[in-house]
PyMOL commands that place a pseudoatom at each C-alpha (Angstrom):
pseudoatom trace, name=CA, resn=UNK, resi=1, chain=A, elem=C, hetatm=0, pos=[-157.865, 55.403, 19.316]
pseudoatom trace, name=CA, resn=UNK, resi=2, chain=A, elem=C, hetatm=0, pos=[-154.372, 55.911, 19.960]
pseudoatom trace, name=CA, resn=UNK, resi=3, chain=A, elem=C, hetatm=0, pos=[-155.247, 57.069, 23.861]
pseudoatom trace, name=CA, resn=UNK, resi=4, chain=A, elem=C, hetatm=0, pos=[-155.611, 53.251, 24.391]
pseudoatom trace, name=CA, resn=UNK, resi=5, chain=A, elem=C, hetatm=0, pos=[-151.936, 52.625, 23.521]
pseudoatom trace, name=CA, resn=UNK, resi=6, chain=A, elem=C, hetatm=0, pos=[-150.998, 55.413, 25.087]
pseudoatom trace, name=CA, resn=UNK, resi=7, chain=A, elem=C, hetatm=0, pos=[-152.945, 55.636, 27.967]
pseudoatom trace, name=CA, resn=UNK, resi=8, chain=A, elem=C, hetatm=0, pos=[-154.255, 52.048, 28.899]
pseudoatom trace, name=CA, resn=UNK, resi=9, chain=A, elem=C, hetatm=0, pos=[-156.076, 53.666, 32.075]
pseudoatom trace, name=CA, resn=UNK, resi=10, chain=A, elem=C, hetatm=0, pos=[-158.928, 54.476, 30.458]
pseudoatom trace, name=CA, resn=UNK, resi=11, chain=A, elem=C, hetatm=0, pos=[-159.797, 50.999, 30.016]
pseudoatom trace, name=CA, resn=UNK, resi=12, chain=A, elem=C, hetatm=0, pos=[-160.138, 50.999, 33.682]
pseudoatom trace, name=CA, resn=UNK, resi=13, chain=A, elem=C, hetatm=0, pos=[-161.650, 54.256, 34.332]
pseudoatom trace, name=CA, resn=UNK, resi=14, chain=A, elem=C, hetatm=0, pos=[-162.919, 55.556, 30.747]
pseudoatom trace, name=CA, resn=UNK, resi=15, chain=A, elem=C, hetatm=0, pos=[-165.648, 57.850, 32.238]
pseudoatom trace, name=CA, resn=UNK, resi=16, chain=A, elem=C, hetatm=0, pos=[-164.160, 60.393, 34.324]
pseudoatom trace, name=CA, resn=UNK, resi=17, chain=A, elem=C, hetatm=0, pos=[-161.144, 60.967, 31.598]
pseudoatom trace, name=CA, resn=UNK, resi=18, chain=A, elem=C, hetatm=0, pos=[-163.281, 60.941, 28.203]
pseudoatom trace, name=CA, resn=UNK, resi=19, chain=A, elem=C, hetatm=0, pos=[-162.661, 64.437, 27.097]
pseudoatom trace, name=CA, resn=UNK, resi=20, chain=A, elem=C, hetatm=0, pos=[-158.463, 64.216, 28.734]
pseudoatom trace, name=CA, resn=UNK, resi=21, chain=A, elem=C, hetatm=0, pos=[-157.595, 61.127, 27.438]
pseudoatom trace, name=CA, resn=UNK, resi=22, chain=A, elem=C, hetatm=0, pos=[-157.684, 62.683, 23.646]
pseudoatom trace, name=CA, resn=UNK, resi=23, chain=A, elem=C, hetatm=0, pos=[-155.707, 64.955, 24.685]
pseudoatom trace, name=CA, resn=UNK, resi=24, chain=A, elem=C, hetatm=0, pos=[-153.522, 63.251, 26.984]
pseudoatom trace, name=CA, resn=UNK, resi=25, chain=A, elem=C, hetatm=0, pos=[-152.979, 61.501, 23.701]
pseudoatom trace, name=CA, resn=UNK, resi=26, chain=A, elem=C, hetatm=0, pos=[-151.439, 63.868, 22.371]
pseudoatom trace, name=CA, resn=UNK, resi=27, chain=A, elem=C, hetatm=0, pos=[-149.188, 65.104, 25.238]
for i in range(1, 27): cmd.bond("trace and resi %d" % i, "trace and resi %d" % (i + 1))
show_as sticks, trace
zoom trace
């Protein structure tokens, strides 16, 4: 669960980034 850390957005809006956050992880 490192896209958390990296990318606390998808707290906010974990639906329509489920599949990018991983990656976005990452990147």
């Amino acid at each position: 669960m490192r896209t958390v850390l990296c990318h606390p957005y998808h707290l906010v809006e974990p639906s329509p980034w489920p599949l990018l956050g991983a990656g976005g992880a990452l990147f």
